[in-house]
C-alpha atoms as one frame of an Amber mdcrd trajectory, in Angstrom:
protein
 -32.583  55.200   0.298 -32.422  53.590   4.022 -34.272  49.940   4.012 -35.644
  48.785   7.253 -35.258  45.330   6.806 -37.277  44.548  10.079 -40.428  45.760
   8.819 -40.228  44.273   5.278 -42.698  40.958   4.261 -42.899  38.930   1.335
 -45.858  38.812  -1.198 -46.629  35.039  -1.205 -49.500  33.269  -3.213 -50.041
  29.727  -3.975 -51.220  30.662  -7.686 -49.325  30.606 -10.775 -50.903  32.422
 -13.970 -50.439  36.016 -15.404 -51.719  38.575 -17.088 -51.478  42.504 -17.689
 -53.686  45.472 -16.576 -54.366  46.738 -20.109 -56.882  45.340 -21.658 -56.600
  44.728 -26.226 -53.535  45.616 -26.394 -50.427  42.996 -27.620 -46.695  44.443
 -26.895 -44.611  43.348 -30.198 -40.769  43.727 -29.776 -38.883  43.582 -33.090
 -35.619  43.384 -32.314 -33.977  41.726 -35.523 -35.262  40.432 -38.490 -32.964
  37.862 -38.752 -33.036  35.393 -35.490 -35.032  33.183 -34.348 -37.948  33.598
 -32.734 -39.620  32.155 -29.667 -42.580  30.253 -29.470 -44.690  30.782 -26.038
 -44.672  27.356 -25.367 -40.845  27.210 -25.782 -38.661  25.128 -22.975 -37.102
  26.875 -19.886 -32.987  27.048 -20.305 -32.017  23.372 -18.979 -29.309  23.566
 -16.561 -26.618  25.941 -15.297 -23.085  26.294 -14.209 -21.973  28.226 -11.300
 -17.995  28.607 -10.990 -15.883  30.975  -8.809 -13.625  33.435 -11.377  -9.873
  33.574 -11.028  -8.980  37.328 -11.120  -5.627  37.969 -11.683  -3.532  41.341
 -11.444  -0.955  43.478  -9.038  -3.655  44.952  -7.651  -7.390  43.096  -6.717
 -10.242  45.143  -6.556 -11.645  46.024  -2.677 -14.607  44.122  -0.935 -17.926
  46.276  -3.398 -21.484  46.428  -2.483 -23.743  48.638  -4.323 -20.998  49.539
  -6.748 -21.888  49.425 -10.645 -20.487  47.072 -13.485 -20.746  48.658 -17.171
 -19.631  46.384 -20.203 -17.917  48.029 -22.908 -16.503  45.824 -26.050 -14.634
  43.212 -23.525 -13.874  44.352 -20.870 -16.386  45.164 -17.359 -15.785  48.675
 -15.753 -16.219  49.036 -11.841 -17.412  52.077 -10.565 -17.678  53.256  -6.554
 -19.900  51.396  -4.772 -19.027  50.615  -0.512 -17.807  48.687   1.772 -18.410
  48.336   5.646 -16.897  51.533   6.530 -16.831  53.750   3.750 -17.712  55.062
  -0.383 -15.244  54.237  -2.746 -14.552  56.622  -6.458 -12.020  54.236  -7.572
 -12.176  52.618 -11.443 -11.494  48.948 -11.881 -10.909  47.439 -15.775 -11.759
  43.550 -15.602 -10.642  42.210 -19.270 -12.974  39.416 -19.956 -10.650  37.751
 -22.334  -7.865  37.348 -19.802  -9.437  37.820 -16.432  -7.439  40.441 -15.403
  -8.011  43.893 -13.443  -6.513  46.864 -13.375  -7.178  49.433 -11.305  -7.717
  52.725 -14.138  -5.777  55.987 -13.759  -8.420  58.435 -14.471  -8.080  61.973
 -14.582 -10.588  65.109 -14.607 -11.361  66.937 -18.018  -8.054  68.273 -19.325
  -7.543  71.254 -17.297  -3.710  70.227 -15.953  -3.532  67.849 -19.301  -2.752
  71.700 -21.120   0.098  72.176 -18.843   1.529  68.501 -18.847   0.447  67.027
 -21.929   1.092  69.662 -24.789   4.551  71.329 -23.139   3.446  74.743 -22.719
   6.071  76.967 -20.824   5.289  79.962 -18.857   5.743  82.558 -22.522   3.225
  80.768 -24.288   0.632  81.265 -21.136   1.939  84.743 -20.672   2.659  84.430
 -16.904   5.710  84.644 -14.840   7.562  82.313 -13.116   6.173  83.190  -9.553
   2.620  82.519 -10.796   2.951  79.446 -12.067   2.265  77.348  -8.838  -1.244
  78.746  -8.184  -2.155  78.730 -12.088  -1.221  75.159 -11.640  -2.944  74.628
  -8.463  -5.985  76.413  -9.886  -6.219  73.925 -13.019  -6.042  71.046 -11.029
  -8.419  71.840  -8.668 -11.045  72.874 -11.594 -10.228  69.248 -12.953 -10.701
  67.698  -9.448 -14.088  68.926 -10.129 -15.119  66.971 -13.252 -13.954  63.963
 -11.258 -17.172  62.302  -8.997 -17.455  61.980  -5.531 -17.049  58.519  -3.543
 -20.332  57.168  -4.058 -22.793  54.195  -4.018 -25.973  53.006  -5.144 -25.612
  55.166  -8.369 -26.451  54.198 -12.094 -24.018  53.734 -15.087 -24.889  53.612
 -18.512 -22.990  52.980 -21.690 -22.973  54.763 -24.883 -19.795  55.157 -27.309
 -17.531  54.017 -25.241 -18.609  56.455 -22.432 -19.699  55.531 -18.963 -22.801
  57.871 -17.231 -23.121  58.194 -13.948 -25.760  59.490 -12.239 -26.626  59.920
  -8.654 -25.509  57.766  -6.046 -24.301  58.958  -2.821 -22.040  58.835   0.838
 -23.408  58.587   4.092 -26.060  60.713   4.268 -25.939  62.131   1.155 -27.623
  61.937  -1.541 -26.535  63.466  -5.374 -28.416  64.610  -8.710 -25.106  65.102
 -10.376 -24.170  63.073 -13.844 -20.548  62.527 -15.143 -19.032  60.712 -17.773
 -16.101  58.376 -17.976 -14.436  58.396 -21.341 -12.946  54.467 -21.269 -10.565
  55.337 -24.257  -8.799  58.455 -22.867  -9.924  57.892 -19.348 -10.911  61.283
 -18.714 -13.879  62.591 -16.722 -16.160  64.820 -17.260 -18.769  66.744 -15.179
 -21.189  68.672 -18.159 -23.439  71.689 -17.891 -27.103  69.731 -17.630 -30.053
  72.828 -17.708 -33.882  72.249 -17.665 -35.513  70.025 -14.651 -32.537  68.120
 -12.846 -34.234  65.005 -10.877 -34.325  65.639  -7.385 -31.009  63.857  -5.563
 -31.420  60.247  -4.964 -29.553  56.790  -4.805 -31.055  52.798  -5.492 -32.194
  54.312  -8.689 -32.480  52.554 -12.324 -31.761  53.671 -15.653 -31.961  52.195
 -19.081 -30.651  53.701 -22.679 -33.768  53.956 -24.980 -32.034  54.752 -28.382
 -29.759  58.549 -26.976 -31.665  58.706 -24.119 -30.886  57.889 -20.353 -34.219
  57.169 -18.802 -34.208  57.002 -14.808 -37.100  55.996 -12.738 -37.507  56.026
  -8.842 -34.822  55.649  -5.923 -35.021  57.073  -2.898 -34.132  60.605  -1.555
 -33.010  59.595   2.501 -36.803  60.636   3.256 -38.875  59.000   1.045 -38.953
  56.593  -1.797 -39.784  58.109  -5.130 -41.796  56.841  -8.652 -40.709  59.508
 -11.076 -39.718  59.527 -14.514 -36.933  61.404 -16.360 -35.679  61.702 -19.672
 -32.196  63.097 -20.728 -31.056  63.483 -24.508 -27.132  62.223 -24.739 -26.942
  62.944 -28.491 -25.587  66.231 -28.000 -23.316  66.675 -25.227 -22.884  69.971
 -24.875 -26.824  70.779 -24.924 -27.658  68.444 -22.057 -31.403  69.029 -21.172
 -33.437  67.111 -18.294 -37.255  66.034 -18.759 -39.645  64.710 -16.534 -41.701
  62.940 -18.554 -45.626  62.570 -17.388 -46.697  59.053 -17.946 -50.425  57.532
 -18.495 -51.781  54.648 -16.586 -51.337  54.155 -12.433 -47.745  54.825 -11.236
 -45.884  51.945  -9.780 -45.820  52.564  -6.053 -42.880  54.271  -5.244 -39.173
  52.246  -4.448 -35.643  52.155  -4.772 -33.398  48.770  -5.232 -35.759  47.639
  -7.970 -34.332  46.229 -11.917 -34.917  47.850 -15.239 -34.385  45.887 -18.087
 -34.950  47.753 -21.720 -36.583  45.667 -24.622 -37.380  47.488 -27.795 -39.070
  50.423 -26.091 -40.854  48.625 -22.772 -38.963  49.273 -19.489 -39.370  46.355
 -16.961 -39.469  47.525 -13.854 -39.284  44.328 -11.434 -38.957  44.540  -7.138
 -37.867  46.848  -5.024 -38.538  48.058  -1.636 -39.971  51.399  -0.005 -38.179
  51.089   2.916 -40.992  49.048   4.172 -41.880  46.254   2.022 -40.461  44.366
  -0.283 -42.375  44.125  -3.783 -43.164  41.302  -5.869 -44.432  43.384  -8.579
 -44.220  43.412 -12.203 -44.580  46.796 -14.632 -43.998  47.716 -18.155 -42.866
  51.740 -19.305 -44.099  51.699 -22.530 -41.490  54.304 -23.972 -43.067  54.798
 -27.102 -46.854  55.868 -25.829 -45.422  56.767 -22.652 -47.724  54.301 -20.759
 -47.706  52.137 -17.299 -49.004  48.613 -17.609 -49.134  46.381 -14.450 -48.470
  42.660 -14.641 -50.436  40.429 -12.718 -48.457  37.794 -11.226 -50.615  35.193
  -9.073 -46.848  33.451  -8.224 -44.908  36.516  -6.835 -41.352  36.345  -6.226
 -40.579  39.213  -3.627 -36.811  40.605  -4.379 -34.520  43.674  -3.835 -31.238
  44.689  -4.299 -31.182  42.029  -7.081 -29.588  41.765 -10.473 -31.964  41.398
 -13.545 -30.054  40.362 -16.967 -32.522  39.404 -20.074 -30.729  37.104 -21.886
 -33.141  36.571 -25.032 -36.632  36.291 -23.953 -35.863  35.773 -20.703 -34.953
  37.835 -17.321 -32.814  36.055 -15.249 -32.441  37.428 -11.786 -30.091  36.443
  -9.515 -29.728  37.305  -5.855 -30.877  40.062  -3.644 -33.235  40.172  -0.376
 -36.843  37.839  -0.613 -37.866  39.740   2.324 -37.052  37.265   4.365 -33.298
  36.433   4.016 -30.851  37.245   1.093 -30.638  34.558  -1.248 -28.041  33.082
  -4.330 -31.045  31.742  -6.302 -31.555  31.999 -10.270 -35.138  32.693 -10.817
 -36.135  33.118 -15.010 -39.010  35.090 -15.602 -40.357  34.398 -19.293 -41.593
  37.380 -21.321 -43.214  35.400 -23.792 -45.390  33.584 -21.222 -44.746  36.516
 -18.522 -44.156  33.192 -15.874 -41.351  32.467 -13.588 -40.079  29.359 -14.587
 -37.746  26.884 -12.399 -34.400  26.429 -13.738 -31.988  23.806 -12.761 -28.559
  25.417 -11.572 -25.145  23.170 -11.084 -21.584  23.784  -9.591 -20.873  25.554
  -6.196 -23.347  28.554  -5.826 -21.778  31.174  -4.610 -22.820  33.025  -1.342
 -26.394  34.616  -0.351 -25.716  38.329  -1.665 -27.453  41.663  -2.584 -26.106
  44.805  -3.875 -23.993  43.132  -6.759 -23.785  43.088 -10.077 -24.310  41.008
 -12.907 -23.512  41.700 -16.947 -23.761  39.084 -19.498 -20.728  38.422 -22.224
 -20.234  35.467 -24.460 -23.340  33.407 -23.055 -22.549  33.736 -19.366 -23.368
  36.086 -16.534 -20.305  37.653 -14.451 -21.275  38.397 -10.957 -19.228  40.795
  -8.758 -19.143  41.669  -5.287 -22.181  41.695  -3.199 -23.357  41.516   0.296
 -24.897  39.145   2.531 -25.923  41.505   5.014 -22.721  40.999   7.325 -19.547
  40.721   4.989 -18.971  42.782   1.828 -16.646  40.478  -0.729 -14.690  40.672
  -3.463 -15.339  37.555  -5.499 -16.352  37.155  -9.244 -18.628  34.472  -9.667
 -19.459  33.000 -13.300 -23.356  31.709 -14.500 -22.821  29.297 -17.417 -25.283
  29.502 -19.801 -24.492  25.793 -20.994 -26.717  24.224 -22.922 -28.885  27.204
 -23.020 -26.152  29.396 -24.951 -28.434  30.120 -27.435 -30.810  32.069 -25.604
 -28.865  35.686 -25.809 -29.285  34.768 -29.808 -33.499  34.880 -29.526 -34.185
  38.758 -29.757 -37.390  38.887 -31.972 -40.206  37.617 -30.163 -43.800  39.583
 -28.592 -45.255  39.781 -25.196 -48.617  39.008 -25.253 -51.299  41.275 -22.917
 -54.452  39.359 -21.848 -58.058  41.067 -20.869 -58.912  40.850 -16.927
């Protein structure tokens, strides 16, 4: 998706109240039955701690922007992403216990591991000696093929241990391809995927709603898009795409935006259509299969952001206001469905987009980013501080006003 920064302007209001387009209706999500829960009037997170990471390792991962950051038990896995000349495929490991990274030898799915890893000699394949060289050739180029392209603004989504990928792309291209990164053998695969593939796209978001990989807009290099798809990752070796037809008024369409997954409502927060960047707050009910709008009267325009929910809140960090890019920590409350202000110590780090953000052990770990004229390297941790508890509060219900 190609942003024209030039043209883009910030929703601004003076206003600060909320409510939902859906009238009699109260969203409930039960997370667990045994934490605490969150009152509406409950107290915005006190204070925050910025501090800059020290990575360690004989080899430091390469200036990222757009790139992806998947957390699997403890350790962060870095996926593609860009610099200022060109897409990178490489994996990075960052183990959050020690703060080091390695960059991951990964290999395609098994096709030269038959050769290499199990002995065979020529008798057991049944070919001669002057065939072995293009047999072997063959296998590895059929593995090269379960191995991704260099890519960027694709998604990645954990389950078991396995990374997704989908999407993404280099230049001027743009892929509907998915792979998936086993982190315990470190082998890729490319699957067989029938029914109806989403069109190609990059600046796409997905979330994991129980087995399945949900994905909703991007852009195609022509146009942004507002589509939904559904893919079951139960069974992988029936792999079957669904566009799913949702009730209610579409979000307009975008690319760059956040989805955050709680219970079974997708928050769909910012983004930009190449033109303008949006403000705008909506809930995928994946249970009914429903859009609801949130009306925000105190809009906070963003794109190429981060969004994290850390208990009942979203904090988003970062991105492009329209206007500039920015390092600030905005908190949007989904009890009260209000930005709240926060109070945020320590050096901030710079004014980036296109980074990422996961949360382990009650602080956020930034990486990368881009401040729209140097691409960096550096690992920046959020503190949670006094407001450690928060990723604790999991049972709590977002409440949906008349209009």
């Amino acid at each position: 998706m190609k942003i024209n920064f030039s043209r883009i302007l910030a929703s601004k209001s003076s206003n600060c109240s909320s409510s939902i387009h859906h009238p009699n209706i109260s969203i409930k999500i039960p997370l667990s039955s045994n934490r605490p829960s969150v009152s509406s009037n409950s107290s915005s997170p006190a204070w925050m701690y910025w501090s800059k990471a020290s990575i360690h390792g004989t080899k430091l991962i390469k200036p990222l922007r757009a790139h992806t950051a998947t957390l699997v038990n403890e350790a962060i896995w870095i996926f593609g992403g860009t610099d200022l000349i060109g897409c990178f495929k490489d994996v990075w490991k960052l183990d959050l216990e020690t703060f080091n990274i390695s960059k991951m030898k990964c290999k395609g799915l098994d096709h030269d591991l038959d050769l290499d890893s199990y002995n065979l000699s020529n008798s057991d394949l049944n070919i001669s000696s002057s065939s072995i060289s293009p047999f072997n050739k063959k296998l590895r180029q059929s593995s090269k093929d379960h191995i991704p392209p260099p890519c960027r603004a694709h998604s990645a989504t954990n389950l078991n241990s396995r990374i997704f990928i989908f999407g993404g792309g280099d230049g001027p291209n743009y892929f509907d391809d998915l792979y998936y990164l086993d982190t315990i053998s470190l082998i890729w695969t490319k699957p067989k995927v029938n029914g109806i593939i989403p069109s190609t796209r990059r600046a796409h978001a997905t979330v994991l709603y129980g087995n399945q990989l949900i994905i909703f807009g991007g852009g195609n290099g022509s146009r942004a898009l507002n589509d939904v798809h559904a893919l079951d990752l139960s069974d992988l070796s029936n792999l079957e795409w669904r566009q799913l037809a949702i009730k209610g008024k579409s979000p307009p369409n975008r690319g760059y935006h956040s989805a955050n997954l709680v219970g079974s409502k997708c928050i769909i927060f910012g983004g930009s259509d190449g033109g303008e960047c949006f403000s705008d707050i909506h809930i995928l009910d994946l249970e009914n299969l429903s859009w609801v709008q949130v009306d925000i009267e105190c809009p906070i325009a963003r794109l190429a952001h981060t969004s994290t929910q850390v208990g009942s809140y979203l904090f988003v960090i970062g991105g492009h206001d329209g206007e500039d890019y920015t390092s600030e920590v905005k908190l949007f409350n989904l009890v009260t469905l209000q930005w709240e202000p926060r109070t945020v110590k320590g050096q901030l780090p710079p004014r980036i987009g296109y980074h990422t953000a996961t949360l382990h052990d009650s602080r956020l770990i930034i990486i990368g980013g881009f401040d729209g004229r140097n691409v960096y390297d550096q690992v920046w941790s959020l503190e949670l501080a006094s407001s450690a508890y928060l990723p604790q509060v999991t049972n709590f219900t977002i409440p949906i006003d008349d209009i």
